[in-house]
N, CA, C and O atoms as CSV, one atom per row, in Angstrom:
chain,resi,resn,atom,element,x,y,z
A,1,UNK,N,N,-10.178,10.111,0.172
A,1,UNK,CA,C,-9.491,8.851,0.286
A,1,UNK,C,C,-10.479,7.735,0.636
A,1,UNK,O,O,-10.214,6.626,0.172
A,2,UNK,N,N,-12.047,7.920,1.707
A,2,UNK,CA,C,-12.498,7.388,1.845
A,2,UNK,C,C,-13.116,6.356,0.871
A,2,UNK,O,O,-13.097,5.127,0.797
A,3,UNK,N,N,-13.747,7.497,0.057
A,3,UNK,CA,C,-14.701,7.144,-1.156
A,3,UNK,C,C,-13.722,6.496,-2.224
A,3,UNK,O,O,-14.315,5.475,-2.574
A,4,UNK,N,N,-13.122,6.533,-2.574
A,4,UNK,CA,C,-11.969,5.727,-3.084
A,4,UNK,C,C,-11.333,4.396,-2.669
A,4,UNK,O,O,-11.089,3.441,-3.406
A,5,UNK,N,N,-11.142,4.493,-1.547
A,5,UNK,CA,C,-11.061,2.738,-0.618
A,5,UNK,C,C,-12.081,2.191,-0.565
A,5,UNK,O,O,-12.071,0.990,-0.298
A,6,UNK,N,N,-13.401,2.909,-0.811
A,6,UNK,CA,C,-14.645,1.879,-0.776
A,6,UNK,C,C,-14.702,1.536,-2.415
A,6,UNK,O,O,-14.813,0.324,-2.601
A,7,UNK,N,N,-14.664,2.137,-3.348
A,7,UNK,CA,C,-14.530,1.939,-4.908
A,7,UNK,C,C,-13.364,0.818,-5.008
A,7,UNK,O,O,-13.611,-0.094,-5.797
A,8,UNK,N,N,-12.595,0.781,-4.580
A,8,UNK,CA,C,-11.824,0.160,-4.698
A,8,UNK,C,C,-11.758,-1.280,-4.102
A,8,UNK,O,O,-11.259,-2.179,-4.779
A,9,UNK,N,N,-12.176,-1.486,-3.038
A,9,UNK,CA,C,-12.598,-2.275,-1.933
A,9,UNK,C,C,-14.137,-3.216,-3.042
A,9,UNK,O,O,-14.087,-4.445,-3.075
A,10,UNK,N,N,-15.017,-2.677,-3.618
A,10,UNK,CA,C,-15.394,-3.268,-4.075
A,10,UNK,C,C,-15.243,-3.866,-5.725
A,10,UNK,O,O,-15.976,-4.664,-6.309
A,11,UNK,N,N,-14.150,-3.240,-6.159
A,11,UNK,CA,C,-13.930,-3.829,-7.626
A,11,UNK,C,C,-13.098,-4.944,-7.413
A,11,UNK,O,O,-13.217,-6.035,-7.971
A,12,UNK,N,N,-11.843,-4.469,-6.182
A,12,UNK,CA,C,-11.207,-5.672,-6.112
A,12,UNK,C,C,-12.229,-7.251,-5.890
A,12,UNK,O,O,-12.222,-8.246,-6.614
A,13,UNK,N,N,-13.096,-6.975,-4.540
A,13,UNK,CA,C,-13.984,-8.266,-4.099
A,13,UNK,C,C,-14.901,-8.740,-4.974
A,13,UNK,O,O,-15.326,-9.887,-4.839
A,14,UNK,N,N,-15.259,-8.061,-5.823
A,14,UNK,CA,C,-16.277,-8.388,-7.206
A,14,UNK,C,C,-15.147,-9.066,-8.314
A,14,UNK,O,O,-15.636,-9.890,-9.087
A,15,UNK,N,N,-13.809,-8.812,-8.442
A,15,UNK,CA,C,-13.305,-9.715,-9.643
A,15,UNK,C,C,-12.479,-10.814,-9.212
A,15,UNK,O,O,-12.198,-11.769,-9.937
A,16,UNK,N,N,-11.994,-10.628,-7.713
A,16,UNK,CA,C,-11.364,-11.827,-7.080
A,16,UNK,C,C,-12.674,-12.619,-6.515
A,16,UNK,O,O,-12.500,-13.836,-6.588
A,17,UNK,N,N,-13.463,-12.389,-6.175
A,17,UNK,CA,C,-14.288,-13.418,-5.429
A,17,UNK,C,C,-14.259,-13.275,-4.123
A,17,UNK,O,O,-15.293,-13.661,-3.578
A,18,UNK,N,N,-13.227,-12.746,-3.235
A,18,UNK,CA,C,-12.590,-12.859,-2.098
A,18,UNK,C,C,-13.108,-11.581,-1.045
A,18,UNK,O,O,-13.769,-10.724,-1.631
A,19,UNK,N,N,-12.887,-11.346,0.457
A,19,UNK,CA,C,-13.266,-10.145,1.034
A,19,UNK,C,C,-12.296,-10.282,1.549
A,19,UNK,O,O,-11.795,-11.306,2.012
A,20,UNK,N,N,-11.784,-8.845,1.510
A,20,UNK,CA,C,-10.536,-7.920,2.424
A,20,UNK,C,C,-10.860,-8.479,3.349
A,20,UNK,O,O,-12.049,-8.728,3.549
A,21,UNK,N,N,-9.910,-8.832,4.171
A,21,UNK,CA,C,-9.921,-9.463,5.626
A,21,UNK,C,C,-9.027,-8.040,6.304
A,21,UNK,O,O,-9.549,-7.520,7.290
A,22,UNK,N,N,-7.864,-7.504,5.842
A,22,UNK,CA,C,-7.016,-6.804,6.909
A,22,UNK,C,C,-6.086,-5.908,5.967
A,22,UNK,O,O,-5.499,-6.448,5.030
A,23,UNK,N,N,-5.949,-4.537,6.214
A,23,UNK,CA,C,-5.415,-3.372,6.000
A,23,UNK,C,C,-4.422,-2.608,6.581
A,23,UNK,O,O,-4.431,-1.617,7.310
A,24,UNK,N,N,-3.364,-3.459,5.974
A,24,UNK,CA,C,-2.231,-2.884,6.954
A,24,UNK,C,C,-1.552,-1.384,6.372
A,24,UNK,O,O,-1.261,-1.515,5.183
A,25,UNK,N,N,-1.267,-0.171,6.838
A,25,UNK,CA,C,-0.679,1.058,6.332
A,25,UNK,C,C,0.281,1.597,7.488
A,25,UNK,O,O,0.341,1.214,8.657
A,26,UNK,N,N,0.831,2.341,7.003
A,26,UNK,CA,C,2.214,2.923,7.871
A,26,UNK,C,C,2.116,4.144,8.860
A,26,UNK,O,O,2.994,4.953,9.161
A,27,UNK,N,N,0.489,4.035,9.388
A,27,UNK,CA,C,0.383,5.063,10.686
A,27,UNK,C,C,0.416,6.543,10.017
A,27,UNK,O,O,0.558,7.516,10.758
A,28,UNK,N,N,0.272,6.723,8.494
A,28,UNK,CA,C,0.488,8.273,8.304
A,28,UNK,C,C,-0.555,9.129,8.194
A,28,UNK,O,O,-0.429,10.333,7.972
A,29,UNK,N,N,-2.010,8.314,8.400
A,29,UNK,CA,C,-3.031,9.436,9.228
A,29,UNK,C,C,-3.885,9.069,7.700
A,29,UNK,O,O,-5.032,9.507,7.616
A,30,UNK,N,N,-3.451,8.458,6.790
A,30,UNK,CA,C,-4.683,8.664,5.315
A,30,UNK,C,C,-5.897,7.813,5.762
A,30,UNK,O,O,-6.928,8.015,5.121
A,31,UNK,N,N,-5.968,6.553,7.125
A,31,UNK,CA,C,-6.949,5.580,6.982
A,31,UNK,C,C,-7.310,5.977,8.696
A,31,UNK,O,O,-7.650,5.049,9.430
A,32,UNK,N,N,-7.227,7.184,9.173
A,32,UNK,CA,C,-7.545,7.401,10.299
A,32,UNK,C,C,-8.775,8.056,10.636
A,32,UNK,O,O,-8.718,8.565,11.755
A,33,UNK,N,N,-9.775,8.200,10.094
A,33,UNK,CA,C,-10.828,9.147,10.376
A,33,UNK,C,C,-11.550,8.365,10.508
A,33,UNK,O,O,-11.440,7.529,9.610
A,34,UNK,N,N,-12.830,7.995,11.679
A,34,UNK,CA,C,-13.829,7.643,12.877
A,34,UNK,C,C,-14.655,6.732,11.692
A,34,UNK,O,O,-14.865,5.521,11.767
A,35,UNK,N,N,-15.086,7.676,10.531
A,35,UNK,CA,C,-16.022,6.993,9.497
A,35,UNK,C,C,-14.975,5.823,9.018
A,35,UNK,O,O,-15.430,4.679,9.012
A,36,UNK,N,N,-14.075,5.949,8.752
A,36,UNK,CA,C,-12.707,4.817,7.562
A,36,UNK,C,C,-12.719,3.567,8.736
A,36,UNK,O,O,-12.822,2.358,8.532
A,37,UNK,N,N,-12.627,4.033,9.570
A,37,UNK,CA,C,-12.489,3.180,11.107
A,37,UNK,C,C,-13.707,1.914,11.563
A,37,UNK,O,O,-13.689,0.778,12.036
A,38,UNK,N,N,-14.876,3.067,11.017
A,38,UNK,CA,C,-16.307,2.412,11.605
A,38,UNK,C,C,-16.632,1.596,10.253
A,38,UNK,O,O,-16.985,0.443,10.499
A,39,UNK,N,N,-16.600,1.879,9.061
A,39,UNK,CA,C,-16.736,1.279,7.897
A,39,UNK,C,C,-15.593,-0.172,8.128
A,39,UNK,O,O,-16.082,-1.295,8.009
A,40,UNK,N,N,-14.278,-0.039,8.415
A,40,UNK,CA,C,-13.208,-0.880,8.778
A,40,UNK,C,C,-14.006,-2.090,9.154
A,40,UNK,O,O,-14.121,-3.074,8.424
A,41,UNK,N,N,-14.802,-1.898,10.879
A,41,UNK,CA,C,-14.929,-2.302,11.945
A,41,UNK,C,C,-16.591,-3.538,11.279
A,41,UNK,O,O,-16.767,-4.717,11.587
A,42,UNK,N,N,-17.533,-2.620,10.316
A,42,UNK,CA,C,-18.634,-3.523,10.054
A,42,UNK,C,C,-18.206,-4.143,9.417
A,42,UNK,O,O,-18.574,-5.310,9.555
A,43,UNK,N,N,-17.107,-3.863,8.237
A,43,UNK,CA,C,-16.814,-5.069,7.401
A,43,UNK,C,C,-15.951,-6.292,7.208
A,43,UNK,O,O,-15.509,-6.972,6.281
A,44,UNK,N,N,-15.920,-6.244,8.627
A,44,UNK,CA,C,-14.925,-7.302,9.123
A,44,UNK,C,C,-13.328,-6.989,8.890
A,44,UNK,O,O,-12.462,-7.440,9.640
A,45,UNK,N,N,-13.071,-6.213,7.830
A,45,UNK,CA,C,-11.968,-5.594,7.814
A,45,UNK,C,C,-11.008,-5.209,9.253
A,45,UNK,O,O,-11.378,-4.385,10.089
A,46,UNK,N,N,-9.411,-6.172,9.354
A,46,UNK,CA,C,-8.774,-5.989,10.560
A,46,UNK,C,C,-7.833,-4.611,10.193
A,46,UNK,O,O,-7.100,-4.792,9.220
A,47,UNK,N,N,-7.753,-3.434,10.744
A,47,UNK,CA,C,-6.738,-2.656,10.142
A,47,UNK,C,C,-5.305,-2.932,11.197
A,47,UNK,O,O,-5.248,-3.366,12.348
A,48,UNK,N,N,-4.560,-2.618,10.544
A,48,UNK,CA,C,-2.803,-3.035,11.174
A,48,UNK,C,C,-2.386,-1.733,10.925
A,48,UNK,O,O,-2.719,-1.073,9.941
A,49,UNK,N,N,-1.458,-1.268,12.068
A,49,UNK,CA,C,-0.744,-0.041,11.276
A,49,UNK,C,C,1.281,-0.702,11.593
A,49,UNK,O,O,1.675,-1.490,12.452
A,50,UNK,N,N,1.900,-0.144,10.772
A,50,UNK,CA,C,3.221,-0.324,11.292
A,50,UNK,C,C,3.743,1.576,11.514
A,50,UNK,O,O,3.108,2.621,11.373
A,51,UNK,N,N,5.050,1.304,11.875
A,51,UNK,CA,C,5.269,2.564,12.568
A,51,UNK,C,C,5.866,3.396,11.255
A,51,UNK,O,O,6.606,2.778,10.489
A,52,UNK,N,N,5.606,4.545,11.034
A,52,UNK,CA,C,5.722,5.096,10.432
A,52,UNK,C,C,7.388,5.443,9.741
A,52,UNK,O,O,8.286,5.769,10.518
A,53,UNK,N,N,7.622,5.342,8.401
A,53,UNK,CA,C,9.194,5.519,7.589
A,53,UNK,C,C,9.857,4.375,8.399
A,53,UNK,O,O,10.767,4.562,9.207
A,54,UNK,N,N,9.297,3.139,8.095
A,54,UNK,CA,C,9.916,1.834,8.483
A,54,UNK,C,C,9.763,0.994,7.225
A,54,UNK,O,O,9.365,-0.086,7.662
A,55,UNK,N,N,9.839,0.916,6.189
A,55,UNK,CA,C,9.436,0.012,5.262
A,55,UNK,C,C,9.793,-1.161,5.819
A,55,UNK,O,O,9.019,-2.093,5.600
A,56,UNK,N,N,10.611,-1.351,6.386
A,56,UNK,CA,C,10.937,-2.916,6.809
A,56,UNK,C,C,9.445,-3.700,7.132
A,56,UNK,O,O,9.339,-4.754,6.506
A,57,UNK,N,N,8.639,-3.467,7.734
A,57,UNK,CA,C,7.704,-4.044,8.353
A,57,UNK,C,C,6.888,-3.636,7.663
A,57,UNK,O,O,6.052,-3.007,8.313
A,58,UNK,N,N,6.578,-3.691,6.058
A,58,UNK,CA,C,5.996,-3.547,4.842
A,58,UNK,C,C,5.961,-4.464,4.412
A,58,UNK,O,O,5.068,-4.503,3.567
A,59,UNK,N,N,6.807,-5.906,4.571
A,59,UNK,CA,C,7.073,-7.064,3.797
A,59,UNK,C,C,7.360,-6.646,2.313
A,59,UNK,O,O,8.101,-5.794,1.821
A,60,UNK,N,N,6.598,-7.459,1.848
A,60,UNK,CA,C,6.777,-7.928,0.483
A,60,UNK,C,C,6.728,-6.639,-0.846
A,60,UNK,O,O,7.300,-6.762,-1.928
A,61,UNK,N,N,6.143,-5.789,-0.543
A,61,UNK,CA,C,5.181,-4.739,-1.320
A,61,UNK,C,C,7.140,-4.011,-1.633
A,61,UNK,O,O,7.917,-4.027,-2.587
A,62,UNK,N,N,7.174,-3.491,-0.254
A,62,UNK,CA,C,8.579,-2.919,0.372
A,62,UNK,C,C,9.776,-2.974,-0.813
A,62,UNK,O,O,10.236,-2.240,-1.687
A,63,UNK,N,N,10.004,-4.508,-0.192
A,63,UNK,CA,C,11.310,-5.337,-0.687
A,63,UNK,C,C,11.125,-5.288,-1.966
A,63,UNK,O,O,12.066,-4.858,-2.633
A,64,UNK,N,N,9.772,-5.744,-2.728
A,64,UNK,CA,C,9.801,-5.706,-4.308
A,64,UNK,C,C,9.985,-4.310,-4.976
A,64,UNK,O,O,10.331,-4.319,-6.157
A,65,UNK,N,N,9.762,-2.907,-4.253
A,65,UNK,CA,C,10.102,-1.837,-4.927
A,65,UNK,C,C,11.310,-1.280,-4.706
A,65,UNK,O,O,11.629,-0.261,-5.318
A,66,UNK,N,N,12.365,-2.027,-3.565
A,66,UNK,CA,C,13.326,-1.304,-3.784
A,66,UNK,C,C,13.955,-2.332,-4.544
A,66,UNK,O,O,15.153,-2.257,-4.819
A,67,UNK,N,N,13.172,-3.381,-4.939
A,67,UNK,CA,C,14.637,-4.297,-6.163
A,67,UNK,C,C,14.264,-3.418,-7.117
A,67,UNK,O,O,15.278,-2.766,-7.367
A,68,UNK,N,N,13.285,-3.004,-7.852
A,68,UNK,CA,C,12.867,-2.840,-8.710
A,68,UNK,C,C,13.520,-0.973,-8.923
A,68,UNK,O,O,13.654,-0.560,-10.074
A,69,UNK,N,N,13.774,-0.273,-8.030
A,69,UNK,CA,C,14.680,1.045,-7.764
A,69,UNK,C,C,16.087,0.884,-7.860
A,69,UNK,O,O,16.917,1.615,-8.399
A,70,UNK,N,N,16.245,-0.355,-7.159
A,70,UNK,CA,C,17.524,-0.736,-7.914
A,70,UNK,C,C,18.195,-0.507,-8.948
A,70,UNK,O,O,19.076,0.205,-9.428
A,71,UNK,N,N,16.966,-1.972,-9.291
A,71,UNK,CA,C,16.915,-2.393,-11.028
A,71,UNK,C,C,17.691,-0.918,-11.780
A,71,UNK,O,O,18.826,-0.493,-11.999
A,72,UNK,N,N,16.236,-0.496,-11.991
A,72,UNK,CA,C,16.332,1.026,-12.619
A,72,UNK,C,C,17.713,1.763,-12.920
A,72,UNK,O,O,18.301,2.123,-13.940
A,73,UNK,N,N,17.935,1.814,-11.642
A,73,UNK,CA,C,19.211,2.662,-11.015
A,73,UNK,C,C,20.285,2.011,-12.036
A,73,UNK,O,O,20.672,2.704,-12.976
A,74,UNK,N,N,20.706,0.881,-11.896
A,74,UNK,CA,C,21.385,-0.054,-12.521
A,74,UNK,C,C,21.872,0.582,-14.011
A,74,UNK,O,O,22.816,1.181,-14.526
A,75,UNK,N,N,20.155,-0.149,-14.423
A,75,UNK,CA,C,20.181,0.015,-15.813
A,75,UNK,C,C,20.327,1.685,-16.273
A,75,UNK,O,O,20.676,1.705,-17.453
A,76,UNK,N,N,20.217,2.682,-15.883
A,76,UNK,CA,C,20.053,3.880,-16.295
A,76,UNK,C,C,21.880,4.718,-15.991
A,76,UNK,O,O,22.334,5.766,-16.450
A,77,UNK,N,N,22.545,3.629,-14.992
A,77,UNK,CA,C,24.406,4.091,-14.480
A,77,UNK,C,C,24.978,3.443,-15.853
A,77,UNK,O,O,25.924,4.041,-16.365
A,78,UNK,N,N,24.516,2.332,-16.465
A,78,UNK,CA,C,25.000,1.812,-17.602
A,78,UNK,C,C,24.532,2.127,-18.890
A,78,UNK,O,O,25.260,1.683,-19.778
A,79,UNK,N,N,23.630,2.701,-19.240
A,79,UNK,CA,C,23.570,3.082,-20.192
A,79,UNK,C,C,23.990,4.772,-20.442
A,79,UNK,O,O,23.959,5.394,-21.503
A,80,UNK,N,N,24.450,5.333,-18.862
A,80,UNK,CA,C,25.260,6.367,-19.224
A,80,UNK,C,C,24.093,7.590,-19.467
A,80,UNK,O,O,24.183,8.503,-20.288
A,81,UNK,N,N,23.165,7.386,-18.678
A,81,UNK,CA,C,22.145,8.707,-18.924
A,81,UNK,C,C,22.242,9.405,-17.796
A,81,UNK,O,O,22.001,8.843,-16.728
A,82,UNK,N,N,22.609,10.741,-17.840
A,82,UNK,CA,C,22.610,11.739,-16.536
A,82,UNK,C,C,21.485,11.335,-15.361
A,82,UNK,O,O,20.346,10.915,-15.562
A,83,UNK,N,N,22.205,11.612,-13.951
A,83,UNK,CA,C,21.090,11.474,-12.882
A,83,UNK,C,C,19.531,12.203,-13.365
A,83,UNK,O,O,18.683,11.316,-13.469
A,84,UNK,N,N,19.196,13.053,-13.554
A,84,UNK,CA,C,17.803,13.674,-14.370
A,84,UNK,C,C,16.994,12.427,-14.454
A,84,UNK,O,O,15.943,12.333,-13.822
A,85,UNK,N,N,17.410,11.531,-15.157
A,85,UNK,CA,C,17.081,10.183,-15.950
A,85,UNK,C,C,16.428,9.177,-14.834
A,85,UNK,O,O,16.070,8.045,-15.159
């Protein structure tokens, strides 16, 4: 997961222009290890955690996937396709 948040961490800041300022995740242990922490800590990176199976305090990310589960839901009761679907 590490090596992957740093790959990632730098494609994003290389095509936006911009540096991660703060990393907020839901306390479930993927951004918890001493190295993820100390890497966090040089790069100015603030990490946030919220409490864990709370989406509420997810904001925006949250709210836009359960419209979008909705959505889905919606469209898939009306067009009459078995739950499977």
């Amino acid at each position: 997961m590490f090596s992957v948040f740093k790959r990632w961490k730098q494609v994003v800041e290389t095509q936006i222009g911009l540096k991660i300022k703060c990393l907020k995740s839901d306390n479930g242990g993927e951004y918890d290890s001493s190295q993820f922490k100390e890497f966090c800590s040089e790069n100015g990176i603030r990490m946030i955690k919220t409490v864990l199976g709370t989406p509420e305090q997810k904001g925006v990310v949250e709210r836009m996937n359960k419209t979008l589960n909705e959505r889905a839901r919606c469209m898939r009761i009306q067009s009459g396709l078995p739950k499977v679907f």
